[in-house]
NULUMNU-325456 format. One record per residue (C-alpha): x, y, z; chain; residue number from 0. Coordinates in nm, 2 decimals. Each point is the difference from the previous one (the first is absolute). Layout:
ATOM,x,y,z,lumtor,donu
ATOM,X,Y,Z,A,NUM $
...
// end
This chain:
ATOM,x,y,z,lumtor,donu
ATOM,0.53,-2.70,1.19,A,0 $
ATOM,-0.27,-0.13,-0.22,A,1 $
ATOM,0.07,0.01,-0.37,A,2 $
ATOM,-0.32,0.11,-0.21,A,3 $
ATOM,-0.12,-0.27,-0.22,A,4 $
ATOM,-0.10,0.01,-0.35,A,5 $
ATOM,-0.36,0.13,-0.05,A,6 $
ATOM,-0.27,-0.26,-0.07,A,7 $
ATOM,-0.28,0.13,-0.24,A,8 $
ATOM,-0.16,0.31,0.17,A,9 $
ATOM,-0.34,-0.08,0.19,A,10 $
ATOM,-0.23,0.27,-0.14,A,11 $
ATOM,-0.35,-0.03,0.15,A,12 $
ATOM,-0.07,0.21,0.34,A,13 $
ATOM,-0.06,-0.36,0.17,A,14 $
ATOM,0.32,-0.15,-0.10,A,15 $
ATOM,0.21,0.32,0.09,A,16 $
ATOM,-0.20,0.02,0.36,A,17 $
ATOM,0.03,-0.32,0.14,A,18 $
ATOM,0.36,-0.04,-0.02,A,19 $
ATOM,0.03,0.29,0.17,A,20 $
ATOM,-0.22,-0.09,0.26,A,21 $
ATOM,0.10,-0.34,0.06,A,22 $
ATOM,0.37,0.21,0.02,A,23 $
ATOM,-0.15,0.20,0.27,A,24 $
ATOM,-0.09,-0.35,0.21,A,25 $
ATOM,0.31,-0.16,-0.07,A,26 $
ATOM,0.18,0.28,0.14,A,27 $
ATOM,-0.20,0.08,0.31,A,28 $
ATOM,0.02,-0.39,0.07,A,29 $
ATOM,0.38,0.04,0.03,A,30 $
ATOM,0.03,0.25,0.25,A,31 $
ATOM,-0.28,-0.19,0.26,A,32 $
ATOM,0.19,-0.31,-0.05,A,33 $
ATOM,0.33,0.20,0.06,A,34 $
ATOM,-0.14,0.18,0.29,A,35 $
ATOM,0.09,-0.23,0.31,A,36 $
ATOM,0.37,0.05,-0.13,A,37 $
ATOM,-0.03,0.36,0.02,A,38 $
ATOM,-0.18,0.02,0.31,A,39 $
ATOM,0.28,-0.28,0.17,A,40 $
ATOM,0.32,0.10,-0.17,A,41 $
ATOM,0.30,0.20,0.12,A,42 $
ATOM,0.00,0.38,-0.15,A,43 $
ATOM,0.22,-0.08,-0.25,A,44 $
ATOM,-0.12,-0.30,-0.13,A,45 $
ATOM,-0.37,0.17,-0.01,A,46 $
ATOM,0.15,0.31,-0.25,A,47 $
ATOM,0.16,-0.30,-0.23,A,48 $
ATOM,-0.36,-0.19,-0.01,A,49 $
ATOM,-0.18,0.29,-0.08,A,50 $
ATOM,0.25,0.12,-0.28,A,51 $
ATOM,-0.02,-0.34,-0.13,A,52 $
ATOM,-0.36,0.01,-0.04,A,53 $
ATOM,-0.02,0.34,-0.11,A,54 $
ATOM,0.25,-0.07,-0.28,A,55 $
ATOM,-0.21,-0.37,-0.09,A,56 $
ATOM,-0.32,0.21,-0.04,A,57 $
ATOM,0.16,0.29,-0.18,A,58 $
ATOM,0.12,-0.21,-0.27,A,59 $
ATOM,-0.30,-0.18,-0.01,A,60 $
ATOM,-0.17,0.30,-0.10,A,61 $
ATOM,0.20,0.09,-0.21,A,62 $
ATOM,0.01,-0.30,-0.20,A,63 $
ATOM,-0.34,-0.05,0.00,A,64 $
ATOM,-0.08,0.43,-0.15,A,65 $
ATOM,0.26,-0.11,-0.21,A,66 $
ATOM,-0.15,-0.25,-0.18,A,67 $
ATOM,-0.33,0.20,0.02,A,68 $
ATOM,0.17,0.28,-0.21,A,69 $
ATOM,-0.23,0.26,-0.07,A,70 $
ATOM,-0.20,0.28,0.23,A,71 $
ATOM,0.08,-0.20,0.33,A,72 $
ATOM,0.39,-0.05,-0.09,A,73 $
ATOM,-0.03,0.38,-0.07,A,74 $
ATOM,-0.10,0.04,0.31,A,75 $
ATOM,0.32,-0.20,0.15,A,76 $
ATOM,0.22,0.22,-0.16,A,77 $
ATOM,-0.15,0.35,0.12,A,78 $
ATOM,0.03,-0.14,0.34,A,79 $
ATOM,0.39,-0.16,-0.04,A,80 $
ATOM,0.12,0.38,-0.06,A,81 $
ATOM,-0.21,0.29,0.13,A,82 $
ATOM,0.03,-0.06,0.35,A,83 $
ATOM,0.36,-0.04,0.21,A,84 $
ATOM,-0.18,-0.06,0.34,A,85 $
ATOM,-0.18,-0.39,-0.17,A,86 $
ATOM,0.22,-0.27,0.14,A,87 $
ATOM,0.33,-0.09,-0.18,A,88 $
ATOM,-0.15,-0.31,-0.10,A,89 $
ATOM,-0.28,0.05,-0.16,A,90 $
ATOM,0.13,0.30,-0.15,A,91 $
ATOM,0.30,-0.20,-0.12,A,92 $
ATOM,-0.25,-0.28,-0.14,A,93 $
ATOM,-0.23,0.21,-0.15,A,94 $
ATOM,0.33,0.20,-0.19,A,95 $
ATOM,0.06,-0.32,-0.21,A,96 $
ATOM,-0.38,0.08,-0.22,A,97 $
ATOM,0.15,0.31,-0.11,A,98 $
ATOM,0.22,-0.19,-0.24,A,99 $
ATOM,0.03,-0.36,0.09,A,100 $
ATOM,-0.35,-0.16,0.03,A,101 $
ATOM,-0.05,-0.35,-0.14,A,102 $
ATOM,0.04,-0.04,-0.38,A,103 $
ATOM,-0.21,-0.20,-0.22,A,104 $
ATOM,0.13,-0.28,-0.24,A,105 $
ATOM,0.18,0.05,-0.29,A,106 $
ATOM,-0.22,-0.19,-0.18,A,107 $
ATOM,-0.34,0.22,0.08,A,108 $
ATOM,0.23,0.31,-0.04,A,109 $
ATOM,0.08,-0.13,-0.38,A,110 $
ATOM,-0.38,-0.08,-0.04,A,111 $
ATOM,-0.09,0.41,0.07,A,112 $
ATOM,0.25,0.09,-0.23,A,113 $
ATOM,-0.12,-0.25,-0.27,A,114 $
ATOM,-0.33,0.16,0.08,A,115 $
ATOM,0.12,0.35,-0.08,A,116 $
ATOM,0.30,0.04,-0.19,A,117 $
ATOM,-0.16,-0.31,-0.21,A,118 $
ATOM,0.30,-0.22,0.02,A,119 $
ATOM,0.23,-0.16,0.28,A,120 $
ATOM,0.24,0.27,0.11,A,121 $
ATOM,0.35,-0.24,-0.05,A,122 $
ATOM,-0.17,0.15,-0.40,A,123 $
ATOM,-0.14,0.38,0.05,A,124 $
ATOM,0.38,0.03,0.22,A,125 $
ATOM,0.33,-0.09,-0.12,A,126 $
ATOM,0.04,-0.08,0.32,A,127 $
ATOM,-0.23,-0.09,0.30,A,128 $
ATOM,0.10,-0.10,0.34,A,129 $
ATOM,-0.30,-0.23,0.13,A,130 $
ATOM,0.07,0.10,0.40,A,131 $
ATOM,-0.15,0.33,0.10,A,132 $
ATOM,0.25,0.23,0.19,A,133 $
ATOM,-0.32,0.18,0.13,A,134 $
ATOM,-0.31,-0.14,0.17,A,135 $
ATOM,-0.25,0.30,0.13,A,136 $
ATOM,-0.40,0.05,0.04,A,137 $
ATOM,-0.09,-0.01,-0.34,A,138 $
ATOM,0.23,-0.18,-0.24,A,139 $
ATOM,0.38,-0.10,0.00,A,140 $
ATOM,0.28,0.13,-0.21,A,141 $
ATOM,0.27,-0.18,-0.24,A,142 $
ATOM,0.26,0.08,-0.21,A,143 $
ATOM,0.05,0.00,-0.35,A,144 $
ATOM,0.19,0.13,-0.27,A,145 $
ATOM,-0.23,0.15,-0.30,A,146 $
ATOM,0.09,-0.14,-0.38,A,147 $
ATOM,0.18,0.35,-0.07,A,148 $
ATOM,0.23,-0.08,0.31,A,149 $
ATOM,-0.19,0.21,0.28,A,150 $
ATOM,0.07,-0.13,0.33,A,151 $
ATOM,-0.41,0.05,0.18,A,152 $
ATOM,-0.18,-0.06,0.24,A,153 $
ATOM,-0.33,-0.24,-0.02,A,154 $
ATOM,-0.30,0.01,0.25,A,155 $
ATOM,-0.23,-0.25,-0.02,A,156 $
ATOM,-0.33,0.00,0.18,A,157 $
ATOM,-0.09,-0.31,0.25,A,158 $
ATOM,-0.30,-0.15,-0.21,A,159 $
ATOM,-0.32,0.07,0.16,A,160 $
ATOM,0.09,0.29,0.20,A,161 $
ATOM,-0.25,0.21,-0.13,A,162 $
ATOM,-0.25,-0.23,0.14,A,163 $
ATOM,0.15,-0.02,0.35,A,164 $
ATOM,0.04,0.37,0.04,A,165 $
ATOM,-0.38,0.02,-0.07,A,166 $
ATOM,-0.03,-0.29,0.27,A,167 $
ATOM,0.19,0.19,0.24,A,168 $
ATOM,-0.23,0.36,-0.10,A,169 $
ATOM,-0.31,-0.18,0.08,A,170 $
ATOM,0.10,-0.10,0.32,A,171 $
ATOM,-0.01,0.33,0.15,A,172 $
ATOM,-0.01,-0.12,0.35,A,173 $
ATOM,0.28,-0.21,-0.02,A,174 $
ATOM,0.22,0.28,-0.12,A,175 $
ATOM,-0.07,0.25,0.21,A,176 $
ATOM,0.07,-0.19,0.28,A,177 $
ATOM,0.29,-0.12,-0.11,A,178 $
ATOM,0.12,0.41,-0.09,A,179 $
ATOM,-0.17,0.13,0.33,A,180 $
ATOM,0.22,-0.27,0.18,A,181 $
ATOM,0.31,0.13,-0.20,A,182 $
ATOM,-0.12,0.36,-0.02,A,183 $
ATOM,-0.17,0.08,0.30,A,184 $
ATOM,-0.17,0.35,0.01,A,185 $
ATOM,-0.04,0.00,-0.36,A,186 $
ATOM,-0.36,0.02,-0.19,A,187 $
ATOM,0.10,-0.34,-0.16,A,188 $
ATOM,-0.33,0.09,-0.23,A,189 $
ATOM,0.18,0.23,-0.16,A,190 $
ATOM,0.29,-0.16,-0.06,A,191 $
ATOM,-0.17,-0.33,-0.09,A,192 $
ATOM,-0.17,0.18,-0.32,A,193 $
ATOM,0.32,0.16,-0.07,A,194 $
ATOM,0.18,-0.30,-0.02,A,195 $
ATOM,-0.26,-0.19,-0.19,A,196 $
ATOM,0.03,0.22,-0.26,A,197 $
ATOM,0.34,0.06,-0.01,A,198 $
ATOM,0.04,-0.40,0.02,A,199 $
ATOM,-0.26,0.02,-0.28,A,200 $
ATOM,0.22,0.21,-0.23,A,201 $
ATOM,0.30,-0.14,0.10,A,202 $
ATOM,-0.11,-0.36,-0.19,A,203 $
ATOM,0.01,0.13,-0.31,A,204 $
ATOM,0.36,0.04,-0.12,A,205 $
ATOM,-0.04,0.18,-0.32,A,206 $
ATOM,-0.17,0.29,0.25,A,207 $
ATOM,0.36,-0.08,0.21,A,208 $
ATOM,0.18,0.07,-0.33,A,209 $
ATOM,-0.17,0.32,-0.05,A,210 $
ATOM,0.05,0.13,0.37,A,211 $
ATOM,0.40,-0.12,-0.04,A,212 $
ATOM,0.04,0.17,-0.38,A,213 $
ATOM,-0.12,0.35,0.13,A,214 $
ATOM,0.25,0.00,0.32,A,215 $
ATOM,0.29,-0.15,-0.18,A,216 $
ATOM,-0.07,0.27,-0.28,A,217 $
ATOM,-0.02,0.27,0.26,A,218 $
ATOM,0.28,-0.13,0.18,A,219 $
ATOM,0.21,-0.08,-0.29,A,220 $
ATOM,0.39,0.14,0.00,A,221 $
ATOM,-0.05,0.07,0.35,A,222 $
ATOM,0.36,-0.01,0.20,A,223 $
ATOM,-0.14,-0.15,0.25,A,224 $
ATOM,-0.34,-0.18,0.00,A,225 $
ATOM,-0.09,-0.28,-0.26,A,226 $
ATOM,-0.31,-0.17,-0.11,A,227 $
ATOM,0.07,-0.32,-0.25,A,228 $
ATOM,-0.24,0.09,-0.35,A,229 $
ATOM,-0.23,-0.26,-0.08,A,230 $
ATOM,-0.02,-0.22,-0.27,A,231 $
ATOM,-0.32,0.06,-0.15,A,232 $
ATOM,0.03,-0.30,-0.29,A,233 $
ATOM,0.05,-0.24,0.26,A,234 $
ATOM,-0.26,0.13,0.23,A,235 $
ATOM,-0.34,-0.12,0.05,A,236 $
ATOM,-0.26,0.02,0.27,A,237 $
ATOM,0.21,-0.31,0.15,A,238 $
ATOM,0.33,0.04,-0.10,A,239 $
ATOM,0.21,0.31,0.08,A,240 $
ATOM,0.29,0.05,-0.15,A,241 $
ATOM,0.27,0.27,0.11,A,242 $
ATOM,0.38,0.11,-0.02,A,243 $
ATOM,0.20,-0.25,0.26,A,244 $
ATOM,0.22,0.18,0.27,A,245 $
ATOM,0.24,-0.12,0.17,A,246 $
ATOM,0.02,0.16,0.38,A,247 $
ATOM,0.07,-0.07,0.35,A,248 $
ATOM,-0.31,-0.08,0.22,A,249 $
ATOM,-0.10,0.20,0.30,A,250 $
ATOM,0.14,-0.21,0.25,A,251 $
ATOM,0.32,0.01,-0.13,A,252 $
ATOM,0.01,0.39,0.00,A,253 $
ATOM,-0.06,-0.01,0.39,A,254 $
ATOM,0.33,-0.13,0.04,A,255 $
ATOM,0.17,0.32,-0.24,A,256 $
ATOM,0.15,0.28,0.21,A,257 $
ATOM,-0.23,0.24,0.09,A,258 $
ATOM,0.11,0.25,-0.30,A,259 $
ATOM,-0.12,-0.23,-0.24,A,260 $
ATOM,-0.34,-0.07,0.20,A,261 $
ATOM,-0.06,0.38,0.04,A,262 $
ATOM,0.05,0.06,-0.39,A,263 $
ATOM,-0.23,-0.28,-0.09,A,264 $
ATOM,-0.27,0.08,0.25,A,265 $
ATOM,0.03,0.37,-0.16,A,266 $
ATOM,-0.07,-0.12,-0.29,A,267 $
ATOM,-0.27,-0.20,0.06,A,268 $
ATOM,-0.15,0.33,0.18,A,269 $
ATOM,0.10,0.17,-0.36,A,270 $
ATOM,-0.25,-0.24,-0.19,A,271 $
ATOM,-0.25,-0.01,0.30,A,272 $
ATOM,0.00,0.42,-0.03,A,273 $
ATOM,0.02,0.02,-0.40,A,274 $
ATOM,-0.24,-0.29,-0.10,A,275 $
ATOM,-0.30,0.19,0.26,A,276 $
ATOM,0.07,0.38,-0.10,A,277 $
ATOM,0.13,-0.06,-0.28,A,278 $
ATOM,-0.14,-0.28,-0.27,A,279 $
ATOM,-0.32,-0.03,0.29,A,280 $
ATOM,0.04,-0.36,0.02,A,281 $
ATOM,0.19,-0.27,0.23,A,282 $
ATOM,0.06,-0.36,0.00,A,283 $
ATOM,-0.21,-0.08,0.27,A,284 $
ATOM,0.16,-0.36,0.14,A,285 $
ATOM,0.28,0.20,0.12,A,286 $
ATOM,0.14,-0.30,0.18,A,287 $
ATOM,0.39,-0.04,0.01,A,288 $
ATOM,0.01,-0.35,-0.27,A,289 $
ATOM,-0.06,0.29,-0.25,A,290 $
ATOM,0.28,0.19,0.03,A,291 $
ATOM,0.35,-0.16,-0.15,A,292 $
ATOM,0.30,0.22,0.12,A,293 $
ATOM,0.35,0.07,-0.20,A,294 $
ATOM,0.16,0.22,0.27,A,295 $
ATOM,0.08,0.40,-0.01,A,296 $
ATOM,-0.40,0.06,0.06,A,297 $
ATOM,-0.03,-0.15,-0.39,A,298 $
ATOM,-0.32,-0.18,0.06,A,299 $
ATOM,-0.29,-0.21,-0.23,A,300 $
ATOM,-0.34,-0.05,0.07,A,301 $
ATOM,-0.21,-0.29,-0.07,A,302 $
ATOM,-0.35,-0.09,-0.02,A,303 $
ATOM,-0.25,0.25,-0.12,A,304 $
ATOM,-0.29,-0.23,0.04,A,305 $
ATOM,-0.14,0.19,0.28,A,306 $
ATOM,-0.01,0.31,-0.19,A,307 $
ATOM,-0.20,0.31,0.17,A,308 $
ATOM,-0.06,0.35,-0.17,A,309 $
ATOM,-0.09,0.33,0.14,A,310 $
ATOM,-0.22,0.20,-0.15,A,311 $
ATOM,0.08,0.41,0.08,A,312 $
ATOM,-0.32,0.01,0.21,A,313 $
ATOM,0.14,-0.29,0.20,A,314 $
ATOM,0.31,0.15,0.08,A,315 $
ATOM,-0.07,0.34,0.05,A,316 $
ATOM,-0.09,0.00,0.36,A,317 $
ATOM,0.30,-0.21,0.07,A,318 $
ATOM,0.18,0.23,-0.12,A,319 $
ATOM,-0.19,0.24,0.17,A,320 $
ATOM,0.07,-0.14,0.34,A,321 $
ATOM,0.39,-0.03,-0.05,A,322 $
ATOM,0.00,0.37,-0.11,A,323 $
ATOM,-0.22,0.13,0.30,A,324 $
ATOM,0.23,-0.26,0.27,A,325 $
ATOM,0.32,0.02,-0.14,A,326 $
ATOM,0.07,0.36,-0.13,A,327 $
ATOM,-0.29,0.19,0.11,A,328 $
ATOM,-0.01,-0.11,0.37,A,329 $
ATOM,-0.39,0.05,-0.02,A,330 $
ATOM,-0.17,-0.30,0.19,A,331 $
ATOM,-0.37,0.15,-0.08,A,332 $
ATOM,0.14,-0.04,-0.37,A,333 $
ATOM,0.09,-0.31,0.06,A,334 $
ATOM,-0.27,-0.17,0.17,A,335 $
ATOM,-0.22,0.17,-0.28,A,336 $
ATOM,0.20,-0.18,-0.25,A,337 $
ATOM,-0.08,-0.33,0.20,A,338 $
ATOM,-0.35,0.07,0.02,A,339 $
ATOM,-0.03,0.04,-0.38,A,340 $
ATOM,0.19,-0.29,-0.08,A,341 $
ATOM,-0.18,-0.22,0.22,A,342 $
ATOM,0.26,-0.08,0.22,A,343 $
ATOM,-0.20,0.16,0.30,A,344 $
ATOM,-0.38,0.11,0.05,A,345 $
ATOM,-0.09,0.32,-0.01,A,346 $
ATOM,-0.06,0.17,0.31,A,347 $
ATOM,0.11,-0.33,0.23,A,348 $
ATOM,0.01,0.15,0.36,A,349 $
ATOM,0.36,0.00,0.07,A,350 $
ATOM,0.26,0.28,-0.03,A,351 $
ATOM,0.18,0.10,-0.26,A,352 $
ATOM,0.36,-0.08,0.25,A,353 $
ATOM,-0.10,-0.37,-0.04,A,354 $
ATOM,-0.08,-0.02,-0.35,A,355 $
ATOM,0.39,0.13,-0.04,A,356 $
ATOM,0.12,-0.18,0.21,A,357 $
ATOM,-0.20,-0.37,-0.13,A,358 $
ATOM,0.07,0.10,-0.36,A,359 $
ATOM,0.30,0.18,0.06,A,360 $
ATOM,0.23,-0.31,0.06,A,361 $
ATOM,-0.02,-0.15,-0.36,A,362 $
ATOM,0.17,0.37,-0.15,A,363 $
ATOM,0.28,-0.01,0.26,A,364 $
ATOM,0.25,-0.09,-0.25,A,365 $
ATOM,-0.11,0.31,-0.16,A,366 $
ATOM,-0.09,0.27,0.28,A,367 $
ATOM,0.42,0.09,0.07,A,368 $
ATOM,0.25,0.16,-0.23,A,369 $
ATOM,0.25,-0.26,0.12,A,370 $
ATOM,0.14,-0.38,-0.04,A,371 $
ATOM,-0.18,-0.26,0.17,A,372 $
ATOM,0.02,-0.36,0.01,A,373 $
ATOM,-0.29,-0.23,-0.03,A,374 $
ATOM,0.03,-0.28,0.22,A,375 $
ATOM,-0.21,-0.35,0.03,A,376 $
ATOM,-0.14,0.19,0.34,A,377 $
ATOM,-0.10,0.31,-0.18,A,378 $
ATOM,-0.16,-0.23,-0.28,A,379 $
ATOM,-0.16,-0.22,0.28,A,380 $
ATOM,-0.18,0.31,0.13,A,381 $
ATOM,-0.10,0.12,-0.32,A,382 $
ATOM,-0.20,-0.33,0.00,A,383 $
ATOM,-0.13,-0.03,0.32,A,384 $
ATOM,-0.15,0.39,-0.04,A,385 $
ATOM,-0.16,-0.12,-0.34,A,386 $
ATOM,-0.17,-0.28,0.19,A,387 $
ATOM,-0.07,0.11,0.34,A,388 $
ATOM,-0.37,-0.05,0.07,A,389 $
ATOM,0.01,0.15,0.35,A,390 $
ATOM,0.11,0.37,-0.09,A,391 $
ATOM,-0.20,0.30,0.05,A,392 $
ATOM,-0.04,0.10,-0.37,A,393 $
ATOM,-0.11,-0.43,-0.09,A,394 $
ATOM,-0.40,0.06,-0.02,A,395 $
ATOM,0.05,0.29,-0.24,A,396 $
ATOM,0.30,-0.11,-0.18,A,397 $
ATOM,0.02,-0.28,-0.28,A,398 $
ATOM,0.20,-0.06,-0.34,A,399 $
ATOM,-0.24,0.08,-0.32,A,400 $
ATOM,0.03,-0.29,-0.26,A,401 $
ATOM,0.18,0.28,-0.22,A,402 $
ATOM,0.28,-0.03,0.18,A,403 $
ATOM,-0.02,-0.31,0.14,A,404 $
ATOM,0.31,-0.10,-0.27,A,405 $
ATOM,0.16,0.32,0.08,A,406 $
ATOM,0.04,-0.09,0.42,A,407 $
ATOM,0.14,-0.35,-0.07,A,408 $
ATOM,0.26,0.18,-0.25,A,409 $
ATOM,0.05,0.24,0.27,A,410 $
ATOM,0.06,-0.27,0.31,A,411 $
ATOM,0.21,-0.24,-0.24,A,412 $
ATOM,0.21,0.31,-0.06,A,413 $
ATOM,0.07,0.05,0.36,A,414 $
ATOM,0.03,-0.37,0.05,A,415 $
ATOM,0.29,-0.04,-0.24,A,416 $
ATOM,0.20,0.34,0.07,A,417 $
ATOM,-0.03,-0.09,0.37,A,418 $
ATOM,0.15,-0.33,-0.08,A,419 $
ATOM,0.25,0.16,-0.22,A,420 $
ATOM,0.05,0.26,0.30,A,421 $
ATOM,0.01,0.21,-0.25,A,422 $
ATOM,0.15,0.38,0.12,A,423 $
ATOM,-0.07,0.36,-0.28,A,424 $
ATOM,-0.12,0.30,0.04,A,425 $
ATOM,-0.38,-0.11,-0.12,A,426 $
ATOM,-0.14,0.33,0.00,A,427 $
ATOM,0.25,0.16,-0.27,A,428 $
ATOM,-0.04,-0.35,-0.23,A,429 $
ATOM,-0.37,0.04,0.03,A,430 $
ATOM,-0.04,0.35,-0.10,A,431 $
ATOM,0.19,-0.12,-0.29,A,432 $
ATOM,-0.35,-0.15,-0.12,A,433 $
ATOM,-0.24,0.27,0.18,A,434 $
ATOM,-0.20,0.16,-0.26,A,435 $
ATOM,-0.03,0.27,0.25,A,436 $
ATOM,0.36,0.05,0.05,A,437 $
ATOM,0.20,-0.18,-0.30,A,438 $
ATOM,0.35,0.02,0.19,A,439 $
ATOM,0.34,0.02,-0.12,A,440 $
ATOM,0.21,-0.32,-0.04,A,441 $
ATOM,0.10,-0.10,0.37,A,442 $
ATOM,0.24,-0.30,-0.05,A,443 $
ATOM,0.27,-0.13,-0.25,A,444 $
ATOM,-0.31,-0.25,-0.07,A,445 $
ATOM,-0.25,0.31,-0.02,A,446 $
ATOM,0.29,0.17,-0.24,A,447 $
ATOM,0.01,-0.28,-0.24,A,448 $
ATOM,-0.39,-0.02,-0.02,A,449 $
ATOM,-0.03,0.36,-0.10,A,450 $
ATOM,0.26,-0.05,-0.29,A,451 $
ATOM,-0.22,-0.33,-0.11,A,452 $
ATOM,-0.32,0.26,0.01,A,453 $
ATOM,0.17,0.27,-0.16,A,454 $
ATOM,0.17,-0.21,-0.28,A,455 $
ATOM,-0.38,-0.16,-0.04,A,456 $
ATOM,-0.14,0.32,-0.03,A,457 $
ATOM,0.22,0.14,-0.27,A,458 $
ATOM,0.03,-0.29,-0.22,A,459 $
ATOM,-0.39,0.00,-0.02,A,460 $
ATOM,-0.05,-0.37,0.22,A,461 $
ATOM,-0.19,0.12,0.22,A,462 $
ATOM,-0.30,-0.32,-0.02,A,463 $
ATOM,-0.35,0.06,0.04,A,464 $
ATOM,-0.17,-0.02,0.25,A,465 $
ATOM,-0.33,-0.14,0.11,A,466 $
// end
């Protein structure tokens, strides 16, 4: 397999980003006419192992190639390597290695951003500074240091010139949403162009990142169960973000625990999921599995806060409105009113109520039974291709309102990882944990422990503020 290279210095105007792409496109399509006499001639056999071949050659040269693109269009790559099972094994498998393994830059122009920044070289502001990044993603790449009072952190420093590129990328709107229409078919890719633009927007400036990761790690802190490292504010800047380092296994090391462990950790993650919506209004919205680090018994930290999206009530009310009416009240007027108010669905669109539940029904079967279930990579598949389908009967009223744009790739990212995890609990009693409608009693040993963290919060006063 094709080892990523180091980055070269990021091309940043919309011409330099489109035509490698382009010439990409070519240089692809060219391999597969010159192949095609040996598919057409070949034996069976032989014709599968051509085509994997060049499926695999092209996959990686995408990848390589968004890699060292970094920003929106990278992004883009890794939305697409983990929300859908049914995309072939090989792109999905190429595309996996942007969520934490893209092509680094240099030591050298990493030292010259934190020169920049931190106003020396970093073997100075650190006691200790390892020069090779253990992290490469859209945006910047992380290293390790230890802090001159002995704190053992975690440094992200942003590719130089990224800023520019994003903007590159923004401008070319046509380019994007073909690429995301191609990748998320069905999808107003409008919507989720703008959304991402200014979530990319936001997500450039680190001391905005530092904010977004003190208020969950605060919220979160002494928690049994989930973690968020606390930022370092006096070695923060708008480039340079600066955080507590864990130490955790990576998600595709936990596929290959016994499926105990994989069912407490995908609980968990469900836990923060649940909490950080009803509860602080606001969710990490790069929910992609390089951000979670696992330490086994569903003890779980989450990374990456860059992405940050909050909820205002008004936004979440007829959400919540909609679960209440599906879930408890078993009122599908209810619920489709809820859509309609929300935006998920036009008001008076000429098709029964029946079909409304049953199009919009599917993403709250986790929910809708009083039972265990297990979430399987089909189940999450289907989830997908019902998000996306284009051809259904509810499509010309139906459509994703840039609110929630954030909100729906949370939602599928979710699915994608606790199908991967096949992840089996009774969702329905975890959830109405979180419900403000229903605030349930603990329904797990996990559940148990988080209502002694709340409790012992509550009474020692702790309880943060919130936004």
């Amino acid at each position: 397999m094709t080892k990523l290279r180091p980055a070269k210095a990021i091309r940043q105007s919309r011409l330099g980003r489109t035509a490698p792409l382009a010439r990409l496109a070519l240089r692809i399509g060219g391999r597969y006419l010159a192949r095609s006499p040996q598919l057409i001639f070949t034996s069976v056999e032989r014709r599968g192992e051509l085509r994997h071949d060049l499926a695999l050659r092209s996959a990686e040269e995408v990848a390589e190639e968004l890699g060292s693109m970094k920003g929106a269009l990278m992004k883009l790559g890794q939305m697409a390597s983990y929300v859908d099972e049914d995309m072939p094994q090989t792109f999905r498998t190429a595309m996996a290695r942007l969520q934490h393994n893209a092509p680094p830059m240099s030591p050298a122009l990493a030292t010259s951003v934190i020169v920049d920044e931190l106003g020396d070289a970093p073997e100075r502001v650190f006691a200790r500074w390892d020069p090779l990044p253990f992290a490469a993603a859209s945006i910047g790449q992380v290293h390790r240091a230890i802090t001159k009072d002995g704190r053992a952190v975690a440094v992200k420093v942003q590719y130089p010139g990224i800023a520019r590129s994003i903007s590159s990328d923004l401008r070319n709107v046509a380019l994007l949403r073909r690429i995301a229409s191609a990748a998320f078919p069905g999808l107003d890719t409008r919507s989720l162009i703008e959304e991402l633009g200014e979530r990319l927007g936001e997500e450039v400036d680190y001391l905005l990142e530092a904010e977004n990761q003190e208020y969950f790690a605060r919220y979160y802190d002494g928690h049994p169960f989930i973690h968020v490292p606390h930022a370092l504010r006096e070695l923060s800047t708008a480039r340079v973000l600066t955080t507590e380092l864990v130490v955790g296994e990576p998600f595709e090391k936990v596929l290959r625990w016994d499926q105990s462990e994989r069912d407490m950790a995908g609980e968990t993650i469900q836990r923060f999921v649940a909490r950080s919506m009803y509860r602080l209004h606001a969710f990490n919205g790069d929910p992609h599995p390089g951000n979670y680090l696992f330490h086994g018994r569903g003890r779980v930290t989450f990374l990456d806060f860059g992405l940050t999206k909050h909820f205002s009530e008004e936004d979440l009310t007829p959400l919540v409105e909609a679960l209440r009416c599906l879930v408890i009240e078993k009122d599908g007027a209810c619920f489709r009113s809820a859509l309609e108010r929300a935006g998920f669905l036009r008001a008076g669109a000429p098709v029964p109520t029946e079909t409304v539940v049953d199009r919009f029904g599917l993403f709250y079967a986790t929910v809708l039974n009083d039972a265990p279930m297990t979430i399987t990579p089909a189940f999450a598949s289907s989830i997908v291709r019902r998000f996306f389908d284009a051809r259904g009967p509810l499509a010309p009223y139906s459509d994703v309102p840039r609110t929630y744009v954030v909100l729906q790739r949370i939602n599928l990212g979710l699915y994608a990882v606790l199908g991967s995890l096949n992840a089996t609990a009774n969702w329905r009693r975890i959830g109405a944990e979180m419900w403000p409608f229903v605030n349930g009693p603990a329904s797990t040993p996990i559940g148990e422990a988080e209502a002694r963290w709340e409790e012992q919060r509550a009474e020692s006063g702790r309880v943060p503020a919130l936004r």
